[in-house]
C-alpha positions in Angstrom: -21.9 55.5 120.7 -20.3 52.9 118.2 -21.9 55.2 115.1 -20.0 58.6 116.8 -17.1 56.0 116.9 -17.1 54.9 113.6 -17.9 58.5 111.9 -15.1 60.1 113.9 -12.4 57.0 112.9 -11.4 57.0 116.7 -12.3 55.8 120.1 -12.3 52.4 121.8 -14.3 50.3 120.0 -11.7 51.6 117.2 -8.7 50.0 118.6 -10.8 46.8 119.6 -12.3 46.6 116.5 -8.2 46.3 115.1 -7.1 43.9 118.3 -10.3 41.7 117.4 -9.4 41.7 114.0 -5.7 40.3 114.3 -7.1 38.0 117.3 -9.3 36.4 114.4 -6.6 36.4 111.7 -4.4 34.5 114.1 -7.3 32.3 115.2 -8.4 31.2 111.8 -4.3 31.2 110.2 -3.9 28.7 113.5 -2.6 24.9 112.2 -5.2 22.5 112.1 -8.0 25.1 111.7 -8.2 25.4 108.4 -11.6 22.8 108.1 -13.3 25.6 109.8 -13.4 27.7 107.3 -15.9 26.0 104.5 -18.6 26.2 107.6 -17.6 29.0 108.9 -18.6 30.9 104.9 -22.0 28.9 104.9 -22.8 29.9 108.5 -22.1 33.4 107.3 -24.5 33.2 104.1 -27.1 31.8 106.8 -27.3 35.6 107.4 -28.7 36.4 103.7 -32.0 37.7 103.0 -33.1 34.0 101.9 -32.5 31.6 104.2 -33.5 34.1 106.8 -36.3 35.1 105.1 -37.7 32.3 104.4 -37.7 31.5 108.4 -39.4 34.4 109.2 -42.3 34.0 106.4 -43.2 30.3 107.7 -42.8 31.5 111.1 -45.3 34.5 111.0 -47.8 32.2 108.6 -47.8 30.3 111.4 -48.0 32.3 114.2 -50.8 34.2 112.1 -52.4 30.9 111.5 -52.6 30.1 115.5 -53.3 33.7 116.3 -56.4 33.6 113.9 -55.6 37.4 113.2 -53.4 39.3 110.8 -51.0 41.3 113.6 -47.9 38.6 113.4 -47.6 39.2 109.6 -47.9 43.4 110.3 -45.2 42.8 113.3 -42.9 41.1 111.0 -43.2 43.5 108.3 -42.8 46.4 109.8 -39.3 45.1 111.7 -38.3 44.2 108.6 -38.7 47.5 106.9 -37.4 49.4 109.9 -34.3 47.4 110.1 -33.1 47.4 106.2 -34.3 51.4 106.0 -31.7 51.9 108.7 -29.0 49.7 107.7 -29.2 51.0 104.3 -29.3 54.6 105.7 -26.4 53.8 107.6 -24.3 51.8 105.2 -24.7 54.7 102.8 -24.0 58.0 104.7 -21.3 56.2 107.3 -19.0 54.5 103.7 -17.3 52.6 106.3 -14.9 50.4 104.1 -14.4 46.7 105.2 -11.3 45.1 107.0 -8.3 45.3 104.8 -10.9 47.1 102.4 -9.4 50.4 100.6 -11.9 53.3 100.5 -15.6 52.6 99.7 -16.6 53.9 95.8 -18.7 56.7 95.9 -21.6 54.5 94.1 -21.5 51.5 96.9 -22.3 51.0 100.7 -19.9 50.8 103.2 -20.2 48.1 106.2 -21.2 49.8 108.9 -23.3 48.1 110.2 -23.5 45.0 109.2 -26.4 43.8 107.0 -25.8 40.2 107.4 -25.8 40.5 111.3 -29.0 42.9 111.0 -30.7 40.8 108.9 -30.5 37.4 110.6 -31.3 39.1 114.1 -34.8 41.0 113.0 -35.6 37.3 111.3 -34.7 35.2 113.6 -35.3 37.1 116.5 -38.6 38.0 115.4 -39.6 34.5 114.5 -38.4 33.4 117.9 -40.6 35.6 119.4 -44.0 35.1 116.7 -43.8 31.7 117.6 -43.5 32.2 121.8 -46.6 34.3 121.8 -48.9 31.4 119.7 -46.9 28.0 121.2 -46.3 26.5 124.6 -44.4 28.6 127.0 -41.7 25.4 126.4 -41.4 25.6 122.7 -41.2 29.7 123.2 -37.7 29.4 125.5 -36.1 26.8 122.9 -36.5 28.9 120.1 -35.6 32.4 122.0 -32.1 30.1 122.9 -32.0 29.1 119.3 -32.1 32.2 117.8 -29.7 33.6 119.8 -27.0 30.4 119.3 -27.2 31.3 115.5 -27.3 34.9 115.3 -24.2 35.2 118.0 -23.0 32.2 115.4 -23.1 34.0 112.6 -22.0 37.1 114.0 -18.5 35.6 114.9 -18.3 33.6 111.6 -18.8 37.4 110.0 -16.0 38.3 111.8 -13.8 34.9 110.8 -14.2 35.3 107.4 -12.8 39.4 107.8 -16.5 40.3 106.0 -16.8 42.8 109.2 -15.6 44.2 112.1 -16.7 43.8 115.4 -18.4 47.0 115.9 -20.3 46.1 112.2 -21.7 43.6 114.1 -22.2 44.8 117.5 -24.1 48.0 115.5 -26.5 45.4 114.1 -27.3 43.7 117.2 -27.9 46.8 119.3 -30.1 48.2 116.3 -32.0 44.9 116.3 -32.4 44.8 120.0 -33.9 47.9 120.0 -36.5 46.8 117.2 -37.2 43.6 118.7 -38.3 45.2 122.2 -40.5 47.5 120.3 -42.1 44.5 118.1 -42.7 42.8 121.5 -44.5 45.7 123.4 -46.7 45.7 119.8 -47.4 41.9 120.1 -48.4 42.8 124.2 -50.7 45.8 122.9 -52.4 43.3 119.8 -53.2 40.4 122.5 -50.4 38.2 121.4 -49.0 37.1 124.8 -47.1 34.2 126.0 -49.1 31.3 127.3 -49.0 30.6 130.8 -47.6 27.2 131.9 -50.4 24.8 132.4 -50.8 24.7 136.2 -51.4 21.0 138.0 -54.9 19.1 137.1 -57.7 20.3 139.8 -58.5 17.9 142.1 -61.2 15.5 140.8 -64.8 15.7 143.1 -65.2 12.0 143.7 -62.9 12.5 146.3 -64.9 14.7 148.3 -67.6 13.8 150.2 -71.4 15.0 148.9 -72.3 18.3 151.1 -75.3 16.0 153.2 -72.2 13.3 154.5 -70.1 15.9 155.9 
């Protein structure tokens, strides 16, 4: 529905994008919020191919590691590849141009959607969820809350510094949802499940009397 949106130049998520847009410009033009904007940049490069990268590489050598098997380095890969063939696909046939952005060259991607958002959602998301299936059920929730604390994070700091608009964004993390459900259902099918919690100790049998005092 957002892609029909965008393609057509009209619809809801048209005029929101503009209201959100001015609602941000006001926020971050606001006195006394100017500091904000040196973290608010670096939280938005968080969202590169490095940084995010590099998360995702340790987290599925890890998680390949624990698993003793080579399926969380396939899972990772292929999410990958899925999400920057469709971004790229998108960003090139859509041309949408930027906020306050004139036309988009003929020889460029557009914005929609947002690779920035994409990207840091398939790596962090998917390293969330690597590391759930091979660590305690414990560790699994605190990085799933992580991961979505920096990727809603960096999502709103795209959207501070006017890189995107808020269906850019909202694009990316409906695409990524989409891949991360699939990447979980693969993980179920190639044994990689969440542990169980460890239930309470049994009870121990010198507390029971031998079978012949009973």
């Amino acid at each position: 529905m957002l892609t029909i949106q965008v393609v057509a130049e009209s619809g809801p998520s048209i005029a929101l994008d503009r209201t959100v847009r001015d609602a941000m410009r006001d926020l971050a033009g606001a006195r006394g919020a100017a500091w904000l904007d040196g973290p608010m940049h670096l939280l938005a490069d968080l969202g590169g191919p490095l940084p995010a990268g590099i998360v995702l590489a340790c987290a599925a050598l890890f998680a390949t590691w624990r698993a003793r098997g080579g399926y969380p380095l396939a899972i990772a890969a292929g999410a990958v590849l899925v999400v920057m063939v469709a971004v790229i696909g998108g960003k090139d046939l859509i041309g949408r141009p930027g906020p306050g952005e004139s036309p988009v060259p003929a020889d460029e991607w557009g914005f929609f959607p947002s690779g920035h958002t994409a990207t840091s959602t398939v790596c962090f998301g998917i390293a969330a969820l690597l590391l759930g299936r091979v660590a305690s059920a414990r560790a699994g929730r605190y990085c799933t809350w992580a991961a979505v604390l920096v990727c809603a994070a960096i999502g709103f700091a795209l959207m501070w510094c006017d890189y995107h608009w808020l269906a850019d964004v909202l694009a990316s993390w409906a695409l990524c949802a989409i891949v991360l459900w699939t990447a979980a259902r693969v993980a179920d099918a190639a044994g990689l499940r969440p542990r169980p919690p460890a239930g309470p100790p049994s009870p121990s049998p010198r507390g029971s009397p031998p079978s012949s005092a009973r």
